[in-house]
C-alpha positions in Angstrom: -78.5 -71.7 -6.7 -77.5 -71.6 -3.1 -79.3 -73.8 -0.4 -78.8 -72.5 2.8 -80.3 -74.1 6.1 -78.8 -73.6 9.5 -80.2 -75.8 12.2 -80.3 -75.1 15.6 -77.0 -74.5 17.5 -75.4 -73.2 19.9 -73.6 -70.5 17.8 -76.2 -68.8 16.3 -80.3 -68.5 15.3 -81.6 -71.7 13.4 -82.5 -70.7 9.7 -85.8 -72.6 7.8 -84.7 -72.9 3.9 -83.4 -69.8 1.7 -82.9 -70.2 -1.7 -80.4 -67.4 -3.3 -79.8 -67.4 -7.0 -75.9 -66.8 -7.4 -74.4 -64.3 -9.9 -70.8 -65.4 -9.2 -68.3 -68.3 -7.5 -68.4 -67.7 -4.0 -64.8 -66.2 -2.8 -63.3 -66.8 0.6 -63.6 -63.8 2.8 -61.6 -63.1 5.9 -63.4 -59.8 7.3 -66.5 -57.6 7.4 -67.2 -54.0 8.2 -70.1 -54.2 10.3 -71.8 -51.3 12.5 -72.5 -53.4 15.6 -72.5 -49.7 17.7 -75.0 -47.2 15.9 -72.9 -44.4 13.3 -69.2 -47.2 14.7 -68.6 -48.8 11.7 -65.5 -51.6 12.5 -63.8 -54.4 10.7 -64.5 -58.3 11.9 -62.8 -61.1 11.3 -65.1 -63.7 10.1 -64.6 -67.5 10.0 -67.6 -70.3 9.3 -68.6 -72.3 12.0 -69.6 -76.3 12.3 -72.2 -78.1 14.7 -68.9 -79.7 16.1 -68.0 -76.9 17.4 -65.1 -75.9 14.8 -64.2 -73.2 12.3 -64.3 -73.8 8.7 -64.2 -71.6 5.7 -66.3 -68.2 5.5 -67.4 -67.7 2.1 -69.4 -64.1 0.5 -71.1 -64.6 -3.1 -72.6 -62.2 -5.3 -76.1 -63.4 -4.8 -79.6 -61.8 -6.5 -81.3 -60.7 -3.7 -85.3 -60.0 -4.3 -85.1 -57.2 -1.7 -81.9 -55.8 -2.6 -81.3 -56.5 -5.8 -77.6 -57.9 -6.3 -76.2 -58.2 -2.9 -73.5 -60.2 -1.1 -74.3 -63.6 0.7 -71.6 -64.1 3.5 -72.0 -67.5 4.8 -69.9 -70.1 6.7 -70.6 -73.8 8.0 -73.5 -75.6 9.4 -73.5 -73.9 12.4 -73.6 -70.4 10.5 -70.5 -67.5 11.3 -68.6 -66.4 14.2 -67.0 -63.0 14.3 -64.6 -61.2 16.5 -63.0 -57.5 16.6 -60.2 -58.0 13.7 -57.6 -57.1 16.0 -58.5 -59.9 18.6 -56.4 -62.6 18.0 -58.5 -64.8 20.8 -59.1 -68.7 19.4 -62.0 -69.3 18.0 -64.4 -71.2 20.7 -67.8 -70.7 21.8 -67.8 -69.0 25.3 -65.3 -66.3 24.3 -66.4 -62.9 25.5 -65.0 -60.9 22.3 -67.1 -63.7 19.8 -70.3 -63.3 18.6 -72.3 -66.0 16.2 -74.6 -64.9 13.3 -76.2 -67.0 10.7 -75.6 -65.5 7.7 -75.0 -61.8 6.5 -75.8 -60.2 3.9 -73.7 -57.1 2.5 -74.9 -54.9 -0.1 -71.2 -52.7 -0.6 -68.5 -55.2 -1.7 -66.0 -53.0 0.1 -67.2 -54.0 3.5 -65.7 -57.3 2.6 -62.1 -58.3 2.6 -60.8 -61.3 0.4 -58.7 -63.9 1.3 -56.1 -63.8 -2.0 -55.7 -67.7 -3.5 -52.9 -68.0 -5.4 -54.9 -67.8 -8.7 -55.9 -64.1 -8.0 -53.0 -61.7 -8.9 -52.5 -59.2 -6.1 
């Protein structure tokens, strides 16, 4: 079972209690295809994001979502997600004009999500 409760930040909307029941280990995941511009679908880079102000580790689990059915839970730090175009190379700080925050996401198509490879998974 995931927990997940964002409070309120500066990088993104405050989110009460969700409970997702998890299908599989999360996997760290270094970009999303998202369609921020109606019928533009693009690729993001995506890192988690910390009430100090820091990045940390974006993660997307295979979740059971009620609405969706099985679904994809993309989620980051206490301070939810930042994103930026994937071929931005900008740092990651609030205040940047190319950077946008987001609480969570979730995906239903696994191939809007790019894996970082560990060294366990074979490439």
């Amino acid at each position: 079972m995931i927990i997940l409760e964002i409070p309120p930040n500066p990088n993104c909307d405050a989110v009460e209690m969700r409970v997702f029941h998890d299908v599989e280990p999360a996997k760290p995941v270094a970009q999303v295809q998202l369609e921020r511009d109606q019928g533009q679908p693009a690729w993001y880079t995506v890192t988690g994001w910390t009430t100090a102000g820091t990045p940390c580790a974006a993660l997307a689990q295979k979740v059971d979502d009620s609405g969706e059915g099985v679904a994809f839970l993309v989620y980051g730090g206490d301070a939810g997600l930042r994103f930026r175009p994937s071929d931005h190379t900008t740092p990651w700080r609030m205040g940047q004009p190319d950077q946008w925050g987001e609480s969570f996401l979730i995906i239903s198509d696994i191939n809007m999500l790019q894996f970082i490879s560990t060294p366990s998974q074979k490439s």
